[in-house]
Backbone bond lengths (Angstrom), bond angles and torsions (degrees), N, CA, C in turn:
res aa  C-N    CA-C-N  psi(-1)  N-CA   C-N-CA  omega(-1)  CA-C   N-CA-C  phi
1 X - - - 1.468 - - 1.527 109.87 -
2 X 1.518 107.98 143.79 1.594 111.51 169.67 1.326 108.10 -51.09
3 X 1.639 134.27 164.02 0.885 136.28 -166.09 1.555 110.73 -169.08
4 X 1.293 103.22 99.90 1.592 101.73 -173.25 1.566 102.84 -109.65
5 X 1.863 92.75 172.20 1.856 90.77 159.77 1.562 86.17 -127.79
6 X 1.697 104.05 147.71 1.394 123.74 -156.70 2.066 98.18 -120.60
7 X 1.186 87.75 99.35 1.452 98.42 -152.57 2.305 103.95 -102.53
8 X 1.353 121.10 51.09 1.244 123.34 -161.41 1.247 95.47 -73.43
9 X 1.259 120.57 154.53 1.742 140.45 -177.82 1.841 102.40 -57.71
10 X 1.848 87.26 134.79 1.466 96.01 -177.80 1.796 99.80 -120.99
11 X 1.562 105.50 16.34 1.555 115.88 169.70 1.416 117.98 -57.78
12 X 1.100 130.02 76.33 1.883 126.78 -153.50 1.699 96.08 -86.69
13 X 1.589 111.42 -34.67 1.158 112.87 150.30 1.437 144.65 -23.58
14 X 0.980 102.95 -57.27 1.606 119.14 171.73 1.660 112.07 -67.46
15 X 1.664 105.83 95.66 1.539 97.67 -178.08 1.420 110.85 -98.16
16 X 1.519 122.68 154.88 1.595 135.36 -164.91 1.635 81.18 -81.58
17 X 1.796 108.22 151.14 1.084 122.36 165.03 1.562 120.87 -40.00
18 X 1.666 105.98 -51.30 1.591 117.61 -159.53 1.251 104.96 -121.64
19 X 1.683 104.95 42.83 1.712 121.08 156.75 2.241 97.62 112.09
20 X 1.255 100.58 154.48 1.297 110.60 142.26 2.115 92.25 86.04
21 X 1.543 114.10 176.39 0.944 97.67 -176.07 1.768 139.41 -148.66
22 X 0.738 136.62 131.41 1.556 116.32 -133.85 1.667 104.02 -60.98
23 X 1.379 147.70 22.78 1.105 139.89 123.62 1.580 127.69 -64.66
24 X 1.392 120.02 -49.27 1.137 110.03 130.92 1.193 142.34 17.34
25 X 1.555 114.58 -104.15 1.748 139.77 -160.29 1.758 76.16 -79.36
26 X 1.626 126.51 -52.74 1.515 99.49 -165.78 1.222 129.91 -63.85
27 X 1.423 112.33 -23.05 1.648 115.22 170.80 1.193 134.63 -85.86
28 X 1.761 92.14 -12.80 2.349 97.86 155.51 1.193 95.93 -66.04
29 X 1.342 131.72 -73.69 1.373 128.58 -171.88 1.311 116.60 -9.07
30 X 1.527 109.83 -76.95 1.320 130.30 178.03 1.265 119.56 -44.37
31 X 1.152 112.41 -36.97 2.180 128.14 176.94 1.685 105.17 -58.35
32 X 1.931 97.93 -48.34 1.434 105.88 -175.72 1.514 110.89 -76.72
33 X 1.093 102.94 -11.38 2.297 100.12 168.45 1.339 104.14 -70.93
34 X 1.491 113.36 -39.43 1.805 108.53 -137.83 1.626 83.77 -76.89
35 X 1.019 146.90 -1.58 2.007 118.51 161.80 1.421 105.46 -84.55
36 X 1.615 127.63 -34.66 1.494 118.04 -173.80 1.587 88.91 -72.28
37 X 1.026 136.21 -92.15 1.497 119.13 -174.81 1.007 111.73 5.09
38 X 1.144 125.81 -87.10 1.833 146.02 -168.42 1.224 105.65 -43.60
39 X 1.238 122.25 -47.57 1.619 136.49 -167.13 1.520 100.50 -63.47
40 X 1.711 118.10 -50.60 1.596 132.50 -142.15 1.624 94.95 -112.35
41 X 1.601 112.25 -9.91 1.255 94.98 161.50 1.691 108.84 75.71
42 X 1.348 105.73 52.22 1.470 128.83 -173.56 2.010 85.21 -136.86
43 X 1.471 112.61 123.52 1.216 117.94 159.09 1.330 104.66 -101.54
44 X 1.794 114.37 147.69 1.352 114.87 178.92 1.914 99.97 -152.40
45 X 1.704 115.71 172.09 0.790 144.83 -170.14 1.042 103.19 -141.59
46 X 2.180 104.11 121.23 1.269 108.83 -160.99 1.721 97.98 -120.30
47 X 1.409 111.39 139.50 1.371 118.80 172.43 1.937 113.72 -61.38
48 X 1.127 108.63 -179.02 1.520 97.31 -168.02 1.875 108.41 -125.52
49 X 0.875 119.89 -169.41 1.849 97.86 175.05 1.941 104.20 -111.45
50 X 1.193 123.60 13.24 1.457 133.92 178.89 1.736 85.62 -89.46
51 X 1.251 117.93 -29.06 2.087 103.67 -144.65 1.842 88.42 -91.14
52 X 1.182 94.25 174.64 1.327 123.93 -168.95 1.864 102.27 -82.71
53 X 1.606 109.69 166.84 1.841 93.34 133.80 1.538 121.10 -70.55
54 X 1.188 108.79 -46.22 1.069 122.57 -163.30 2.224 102.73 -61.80
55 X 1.401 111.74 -32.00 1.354 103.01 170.61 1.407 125.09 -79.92
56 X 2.033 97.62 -20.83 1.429 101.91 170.22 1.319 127.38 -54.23
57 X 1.774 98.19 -46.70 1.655 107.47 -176.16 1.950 102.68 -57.83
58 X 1.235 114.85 -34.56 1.826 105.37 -175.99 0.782 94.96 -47.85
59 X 1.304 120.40 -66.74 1.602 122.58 -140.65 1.551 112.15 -66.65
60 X 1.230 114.08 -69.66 1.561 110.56 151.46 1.549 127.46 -20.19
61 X 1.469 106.23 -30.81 1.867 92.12 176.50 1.371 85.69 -110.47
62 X 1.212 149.06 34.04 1.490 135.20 156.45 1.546 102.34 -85.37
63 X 1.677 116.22 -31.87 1.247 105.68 -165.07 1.722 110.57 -110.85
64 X 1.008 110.98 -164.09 1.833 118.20 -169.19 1.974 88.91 -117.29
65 X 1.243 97.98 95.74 1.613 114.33 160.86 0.917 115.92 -111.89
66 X 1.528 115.93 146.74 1.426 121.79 167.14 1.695 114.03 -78.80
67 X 1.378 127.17 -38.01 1.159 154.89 -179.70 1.284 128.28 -110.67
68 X 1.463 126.75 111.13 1.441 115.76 166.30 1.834 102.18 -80.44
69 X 0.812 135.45 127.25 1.542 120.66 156.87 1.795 110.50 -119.40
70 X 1.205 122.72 123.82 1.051 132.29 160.10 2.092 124.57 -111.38
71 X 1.389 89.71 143.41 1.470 108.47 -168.42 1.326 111.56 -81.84
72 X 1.295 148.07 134.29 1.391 133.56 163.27 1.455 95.00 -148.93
73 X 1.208 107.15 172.35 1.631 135.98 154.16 1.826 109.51 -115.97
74 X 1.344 88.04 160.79 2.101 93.84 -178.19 1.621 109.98 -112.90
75 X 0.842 114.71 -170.23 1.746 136.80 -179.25 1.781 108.76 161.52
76 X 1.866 78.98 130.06 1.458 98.96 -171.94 1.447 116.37 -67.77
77 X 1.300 92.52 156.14 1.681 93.80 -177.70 1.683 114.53 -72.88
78 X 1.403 105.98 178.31 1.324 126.44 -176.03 1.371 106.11 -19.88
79 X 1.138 136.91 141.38 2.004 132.38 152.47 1.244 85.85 75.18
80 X 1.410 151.25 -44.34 1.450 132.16 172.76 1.977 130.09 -71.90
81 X 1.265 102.24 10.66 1.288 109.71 -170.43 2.031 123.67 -38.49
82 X 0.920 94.16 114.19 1.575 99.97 -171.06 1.191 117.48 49.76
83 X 0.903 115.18 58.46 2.305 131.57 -177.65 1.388 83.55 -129.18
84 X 1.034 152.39 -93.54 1.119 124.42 -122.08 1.795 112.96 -106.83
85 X 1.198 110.47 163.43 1.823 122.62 -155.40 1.414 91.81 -104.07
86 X 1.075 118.48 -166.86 1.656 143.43 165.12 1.585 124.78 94.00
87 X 1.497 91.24 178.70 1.622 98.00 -175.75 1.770 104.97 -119.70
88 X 1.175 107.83 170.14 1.703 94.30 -177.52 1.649 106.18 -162.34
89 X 1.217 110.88 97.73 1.883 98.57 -168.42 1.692 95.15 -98.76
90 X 1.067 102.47 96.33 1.683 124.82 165.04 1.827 120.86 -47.24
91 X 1.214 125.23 112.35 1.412 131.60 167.59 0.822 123.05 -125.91
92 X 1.611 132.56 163.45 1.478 129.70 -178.23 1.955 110.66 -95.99
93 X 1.221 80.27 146.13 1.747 83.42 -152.59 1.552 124.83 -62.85
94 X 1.858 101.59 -33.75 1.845 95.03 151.44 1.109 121.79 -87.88
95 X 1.773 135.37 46.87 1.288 118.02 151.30 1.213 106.80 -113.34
96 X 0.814 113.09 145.67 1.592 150.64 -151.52 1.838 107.39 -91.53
97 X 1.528 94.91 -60.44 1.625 109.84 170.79 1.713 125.78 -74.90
98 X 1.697 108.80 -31.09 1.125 142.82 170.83 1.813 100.18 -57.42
99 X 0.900 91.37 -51.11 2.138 101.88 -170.61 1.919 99.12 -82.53
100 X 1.182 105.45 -19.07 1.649 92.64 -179.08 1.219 93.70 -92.90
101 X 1.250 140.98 -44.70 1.190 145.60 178.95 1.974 117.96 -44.48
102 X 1.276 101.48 -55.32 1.668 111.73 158.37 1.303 114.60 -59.49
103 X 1.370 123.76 -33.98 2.097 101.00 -172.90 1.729 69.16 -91.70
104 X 1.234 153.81 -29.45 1.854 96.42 -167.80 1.185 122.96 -82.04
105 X 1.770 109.27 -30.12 1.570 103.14 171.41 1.597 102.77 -46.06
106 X 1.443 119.92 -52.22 1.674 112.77 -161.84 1.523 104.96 -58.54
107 X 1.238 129.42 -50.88 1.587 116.69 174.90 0.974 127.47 -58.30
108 X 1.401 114.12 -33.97 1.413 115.85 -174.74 1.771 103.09 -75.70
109 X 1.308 135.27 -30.58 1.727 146.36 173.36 1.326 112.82 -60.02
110 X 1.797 113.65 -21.71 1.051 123.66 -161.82 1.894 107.37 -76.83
111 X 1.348 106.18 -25.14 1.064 121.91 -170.79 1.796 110.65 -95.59
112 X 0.920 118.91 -5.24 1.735 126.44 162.02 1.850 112.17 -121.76
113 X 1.283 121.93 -12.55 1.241 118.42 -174.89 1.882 100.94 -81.96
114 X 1.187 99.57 115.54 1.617 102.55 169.21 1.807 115.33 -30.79
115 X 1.357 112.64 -15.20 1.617 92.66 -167.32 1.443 90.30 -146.72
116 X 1.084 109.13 77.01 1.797 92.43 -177.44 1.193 140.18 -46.23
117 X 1.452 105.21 -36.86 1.750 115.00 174.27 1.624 114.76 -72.63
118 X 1.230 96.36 31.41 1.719 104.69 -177.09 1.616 86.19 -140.87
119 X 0.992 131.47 38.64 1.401 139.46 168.61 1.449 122.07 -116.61
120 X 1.206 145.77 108.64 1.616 126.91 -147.83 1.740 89.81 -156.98
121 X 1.327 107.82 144.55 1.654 129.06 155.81 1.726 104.75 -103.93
122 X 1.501 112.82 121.67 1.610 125.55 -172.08 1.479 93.80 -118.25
123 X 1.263 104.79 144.25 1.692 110.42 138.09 1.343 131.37 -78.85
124 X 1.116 123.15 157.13 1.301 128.39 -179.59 1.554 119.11 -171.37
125 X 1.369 109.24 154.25 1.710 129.43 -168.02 1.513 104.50 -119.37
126 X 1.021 112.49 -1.23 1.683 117.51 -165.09 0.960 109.60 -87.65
127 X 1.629 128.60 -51.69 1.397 143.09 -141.35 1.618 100.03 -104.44
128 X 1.672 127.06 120.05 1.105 133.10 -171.77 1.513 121.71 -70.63
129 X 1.373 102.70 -20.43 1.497 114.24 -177.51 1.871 99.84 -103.97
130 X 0.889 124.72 23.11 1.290 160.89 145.59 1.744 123.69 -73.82
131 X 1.460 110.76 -108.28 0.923 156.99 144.57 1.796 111.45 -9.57
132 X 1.392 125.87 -50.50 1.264 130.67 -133.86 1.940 88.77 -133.85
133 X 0.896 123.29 -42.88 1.277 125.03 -162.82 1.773 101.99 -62.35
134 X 1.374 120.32 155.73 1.365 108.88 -177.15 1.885 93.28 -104.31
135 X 1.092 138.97 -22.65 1.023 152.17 164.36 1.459 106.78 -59.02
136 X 1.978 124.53 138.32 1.454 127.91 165.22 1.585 99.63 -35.45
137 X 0.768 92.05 154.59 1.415 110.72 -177.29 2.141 112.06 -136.67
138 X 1.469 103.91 133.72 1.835 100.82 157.21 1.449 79.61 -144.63
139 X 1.563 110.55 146.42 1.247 146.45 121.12 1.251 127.94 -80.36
140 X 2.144 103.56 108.74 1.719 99.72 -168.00 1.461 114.38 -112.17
141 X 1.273 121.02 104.73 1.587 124.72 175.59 1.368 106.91 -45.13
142 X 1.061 151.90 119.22 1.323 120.49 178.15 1.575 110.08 -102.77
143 X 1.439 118.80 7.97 1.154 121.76 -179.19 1.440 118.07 152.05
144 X 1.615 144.48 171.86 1.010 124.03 -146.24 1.680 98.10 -126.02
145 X 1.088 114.55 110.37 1.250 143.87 -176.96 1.819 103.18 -49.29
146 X 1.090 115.79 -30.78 1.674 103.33 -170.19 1.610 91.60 -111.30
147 X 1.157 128.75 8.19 1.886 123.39 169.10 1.772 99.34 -97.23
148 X 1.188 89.11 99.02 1.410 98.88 163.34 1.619 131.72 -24.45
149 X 1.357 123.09 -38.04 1.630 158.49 -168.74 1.790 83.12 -82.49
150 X 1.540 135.05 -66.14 1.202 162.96 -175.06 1.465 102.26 -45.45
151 X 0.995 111.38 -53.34 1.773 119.54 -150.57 1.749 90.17 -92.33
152 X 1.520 89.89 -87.89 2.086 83.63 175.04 1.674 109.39 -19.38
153 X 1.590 120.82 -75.27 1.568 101.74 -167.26 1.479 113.17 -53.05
154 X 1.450 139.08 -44.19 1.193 122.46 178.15 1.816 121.32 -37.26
155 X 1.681 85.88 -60.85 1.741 93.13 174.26 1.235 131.79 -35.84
156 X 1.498 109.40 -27.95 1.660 126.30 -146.63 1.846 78.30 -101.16
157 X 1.057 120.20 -42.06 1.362 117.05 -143.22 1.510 125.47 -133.64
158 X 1.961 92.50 50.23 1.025 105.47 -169.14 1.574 128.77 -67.57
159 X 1.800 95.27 -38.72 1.697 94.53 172.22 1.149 114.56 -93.61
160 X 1.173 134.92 3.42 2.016 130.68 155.99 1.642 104.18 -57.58
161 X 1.415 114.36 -49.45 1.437 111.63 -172.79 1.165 118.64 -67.50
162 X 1.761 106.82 -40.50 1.888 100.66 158.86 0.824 150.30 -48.50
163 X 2.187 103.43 -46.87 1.274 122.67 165.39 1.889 115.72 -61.72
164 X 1.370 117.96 -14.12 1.228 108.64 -159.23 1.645 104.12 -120.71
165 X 1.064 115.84 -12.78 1.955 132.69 132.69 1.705 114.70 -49.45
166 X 1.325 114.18 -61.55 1.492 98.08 -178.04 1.195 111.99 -72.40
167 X 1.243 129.63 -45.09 1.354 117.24 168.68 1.526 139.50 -41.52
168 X 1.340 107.12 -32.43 1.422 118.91 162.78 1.727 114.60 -64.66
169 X 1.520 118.35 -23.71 1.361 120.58 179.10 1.773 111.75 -96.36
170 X 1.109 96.06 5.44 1.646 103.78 175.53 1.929 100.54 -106.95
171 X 1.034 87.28 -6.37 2.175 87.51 179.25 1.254 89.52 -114.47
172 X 1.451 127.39 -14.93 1.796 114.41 170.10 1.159 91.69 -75.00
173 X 1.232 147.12 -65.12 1.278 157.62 -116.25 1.938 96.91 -94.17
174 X 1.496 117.47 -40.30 1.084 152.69 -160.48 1.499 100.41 47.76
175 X 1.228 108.39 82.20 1.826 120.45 -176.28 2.206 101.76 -132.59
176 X 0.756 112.29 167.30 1.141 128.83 152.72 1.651 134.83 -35.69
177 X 1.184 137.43 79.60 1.636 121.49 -169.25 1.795 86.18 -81.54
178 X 1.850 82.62 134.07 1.163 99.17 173.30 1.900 106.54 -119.79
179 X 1.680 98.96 137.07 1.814 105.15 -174.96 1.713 88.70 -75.25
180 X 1.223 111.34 142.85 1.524 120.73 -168.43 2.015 82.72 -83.43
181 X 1.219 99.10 155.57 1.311 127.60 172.78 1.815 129.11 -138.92
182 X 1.389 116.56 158.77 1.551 102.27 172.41 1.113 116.23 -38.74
183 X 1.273 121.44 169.07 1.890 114.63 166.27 1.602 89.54 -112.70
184 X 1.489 68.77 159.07 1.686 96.77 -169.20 0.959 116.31 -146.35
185 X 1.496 133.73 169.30 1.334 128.48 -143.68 1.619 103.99 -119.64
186 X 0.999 153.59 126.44 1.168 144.72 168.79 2.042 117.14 -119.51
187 X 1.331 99.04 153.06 1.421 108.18 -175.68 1.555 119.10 -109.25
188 X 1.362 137.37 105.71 1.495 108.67 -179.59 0.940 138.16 -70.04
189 X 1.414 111.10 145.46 1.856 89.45 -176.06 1.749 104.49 -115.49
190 X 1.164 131.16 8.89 1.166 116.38 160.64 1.388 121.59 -81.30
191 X 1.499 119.57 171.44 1.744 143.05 -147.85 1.878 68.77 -74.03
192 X 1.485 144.49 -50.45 1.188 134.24 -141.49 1.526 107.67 -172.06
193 X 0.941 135.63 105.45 1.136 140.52 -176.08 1.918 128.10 -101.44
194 X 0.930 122.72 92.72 1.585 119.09 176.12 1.473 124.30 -62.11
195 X 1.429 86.17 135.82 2.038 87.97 165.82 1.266 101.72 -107.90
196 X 1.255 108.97 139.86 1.450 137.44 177.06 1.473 113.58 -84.68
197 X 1.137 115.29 165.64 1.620 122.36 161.94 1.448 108.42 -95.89
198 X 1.482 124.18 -37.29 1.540 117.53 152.20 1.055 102.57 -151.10
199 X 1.642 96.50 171.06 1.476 115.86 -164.45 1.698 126.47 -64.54
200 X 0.910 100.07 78.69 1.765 123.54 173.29 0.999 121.68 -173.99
201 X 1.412 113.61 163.85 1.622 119.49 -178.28 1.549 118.61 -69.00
202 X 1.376 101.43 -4.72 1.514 86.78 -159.88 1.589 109.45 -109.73
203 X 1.766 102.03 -2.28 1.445 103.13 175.88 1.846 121.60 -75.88
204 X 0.983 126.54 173.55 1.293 141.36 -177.16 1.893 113.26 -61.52
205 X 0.893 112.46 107.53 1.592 131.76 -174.55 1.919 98.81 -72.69
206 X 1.459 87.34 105.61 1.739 96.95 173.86 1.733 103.82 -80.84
207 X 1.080 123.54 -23.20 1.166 102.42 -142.03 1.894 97.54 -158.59
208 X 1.029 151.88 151.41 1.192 151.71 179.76 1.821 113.07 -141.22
209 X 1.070 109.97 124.38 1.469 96.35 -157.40 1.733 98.77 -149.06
210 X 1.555 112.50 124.33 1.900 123.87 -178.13 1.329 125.72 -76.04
211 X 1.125 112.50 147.34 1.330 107.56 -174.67 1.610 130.61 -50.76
212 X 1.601 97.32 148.75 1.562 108.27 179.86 1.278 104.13 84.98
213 X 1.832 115.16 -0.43 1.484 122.35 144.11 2.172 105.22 -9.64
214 X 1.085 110.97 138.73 1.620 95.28 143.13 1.419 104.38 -118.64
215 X 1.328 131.43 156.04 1.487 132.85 149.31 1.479 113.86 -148.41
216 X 1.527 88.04 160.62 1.874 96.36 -175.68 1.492 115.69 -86.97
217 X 1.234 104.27 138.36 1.612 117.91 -173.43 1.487 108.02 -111.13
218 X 1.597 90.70 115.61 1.415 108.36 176.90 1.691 130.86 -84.73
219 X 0.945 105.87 -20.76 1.689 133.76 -179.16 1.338 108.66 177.43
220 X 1.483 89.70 165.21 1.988 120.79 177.86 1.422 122.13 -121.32
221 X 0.964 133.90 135.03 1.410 139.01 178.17 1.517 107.08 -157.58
222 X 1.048 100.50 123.36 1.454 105.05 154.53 1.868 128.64 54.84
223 X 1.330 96.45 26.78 1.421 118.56 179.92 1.448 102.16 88.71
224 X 1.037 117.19 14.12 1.855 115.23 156.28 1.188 131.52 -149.32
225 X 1.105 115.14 172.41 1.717 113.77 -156.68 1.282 85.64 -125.05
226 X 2.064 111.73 161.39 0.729 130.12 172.83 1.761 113.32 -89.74
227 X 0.725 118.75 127.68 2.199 93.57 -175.26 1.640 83.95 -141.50
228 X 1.419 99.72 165.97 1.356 157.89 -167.41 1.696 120.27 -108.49
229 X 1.322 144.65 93.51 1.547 131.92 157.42 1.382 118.32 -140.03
230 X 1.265 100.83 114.65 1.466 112.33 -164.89 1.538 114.16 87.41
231 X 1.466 107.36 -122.57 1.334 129.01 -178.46 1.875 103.77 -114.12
232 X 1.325 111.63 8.51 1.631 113.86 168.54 1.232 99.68 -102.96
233 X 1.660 104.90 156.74 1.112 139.74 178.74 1.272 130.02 -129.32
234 X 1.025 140.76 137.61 1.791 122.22 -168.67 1.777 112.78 167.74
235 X 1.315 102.19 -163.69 1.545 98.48 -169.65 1.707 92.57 -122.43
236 X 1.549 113.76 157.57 1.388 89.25 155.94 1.766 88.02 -158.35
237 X 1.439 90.18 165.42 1.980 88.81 178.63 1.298 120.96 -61.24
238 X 1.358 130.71 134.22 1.066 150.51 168.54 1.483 120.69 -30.76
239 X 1.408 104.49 -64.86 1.476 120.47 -173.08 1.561 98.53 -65.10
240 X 1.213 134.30 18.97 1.697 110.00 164.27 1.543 105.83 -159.68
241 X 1.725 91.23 52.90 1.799 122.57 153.25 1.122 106.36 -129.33
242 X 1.570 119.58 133.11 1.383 111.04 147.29 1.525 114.43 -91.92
243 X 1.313 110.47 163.49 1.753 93.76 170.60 1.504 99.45 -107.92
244 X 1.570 113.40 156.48 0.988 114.25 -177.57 1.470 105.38 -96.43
């Protein structure tokens, strides 16, 4: 399974022009991922709003991620105060996976961000959750917190930006985006049934599990479901669950 650390702004400091504060707006964001995750079968590890950057980046290199992703909003510098618009998904400039990872969030933003050509994937050496993480890494501005024009659309459009963030990590991932749904219960009915890490035969079998199995089904795509048992996670074929 994909496996990120989900790293949204713990800047409480940083207040939005028209109230509230970009720790805040970044950790709705983040609330509104955690069902497409779940759904699409992306496991992640989420930072908290007490931790630091600087505790984010530990924790993230304590563990084995495929993805650093961190959440932010921007504000212009000095003499530029609320002038300028845009989006900016930040990577470090020799990664390779890090830089594919930034142009898809940016294309894929391009298509809900009011101004697209104000939508950009940068390199950068500056940014620690960048820079510092041993895991790919993007840092995503998603827009500029002290431009009035900036702040309202975030507010307005909190689960488009979620829904349209995870989706960009399901075309990193090149897996399935799955629309989150009730959970539901399913029964297996084959002699033995495998969970996958993704949806095909040919990926790596976490888990092997006998009939009359039950597990919870998180989403559907494409002749498989995402399900749930125990503390596993995984994909498995469709055709040999019933749901109850």
């Amino acid at each position: 399974m994909p496996n990120i650390y989900l790293s949204p702004s713990t800047q409480e400091f940083n207040q939005y022009i028209n109230g509230g504060t970009e720790e805040e707006y970044a950790n709705l964001i983040a609330d509104y991922m955690i069902p497409y995750l779940n759904a699409s079968g992306i496991t992640y590890t989420r930072n908290t709003p007490d931790m630091t950057a600087a505790s984010s980046i530990r924790a993230s290199n304590a563990g084995n991620y495929d993805l650093h992703l961190a959440i932010h909003s921007n504000a212009a510098g000095s003499g530029n105060e609320g002038e300028i618009r845009g989006s900016i998904a930040f990577y470090y400039p020799t990664s390779s996976d890090g830089q594919r990872a930034a142009e898809i969030i940016a294309n894929n933003f391009k298509l809900i961000y009011p101004e697209p050509s104000l939508v950009s994937a940068r390199p950068t050496t500056s940014l620690g959750e960048v820079s510092r993480t041993r895991a790919p890494s993007v840092l995503f501005e998603i827009a500029y917190h002290d431009n009035l024009q900036d702040a309202t659309w975030i507010k307005n459009n909190l689960r488009d930006i979620a829904r349209n963030i995870s989706l960009s990590l399901t075309d990193y991932f090149d897996i399935p985006f799955v629309v989150p749904q009730p959970e539901r219960i399913g029964t297996v009915t084959a002699t033995a049934l495998n969970i996958r890490t993704r949806p095909n035969t040919n990926s790596p079998i976490i888990e092997t599990v006998p009939q009359g199995t039950t597990l919870t089904i998180l989403g559907s795509a494409d002749g498989w479901y995402t399900v749930k048992r125990g503390a596993t996670s995984g994909f498995v074929s469709s055709q040999y669950v019933t749901l109850d």
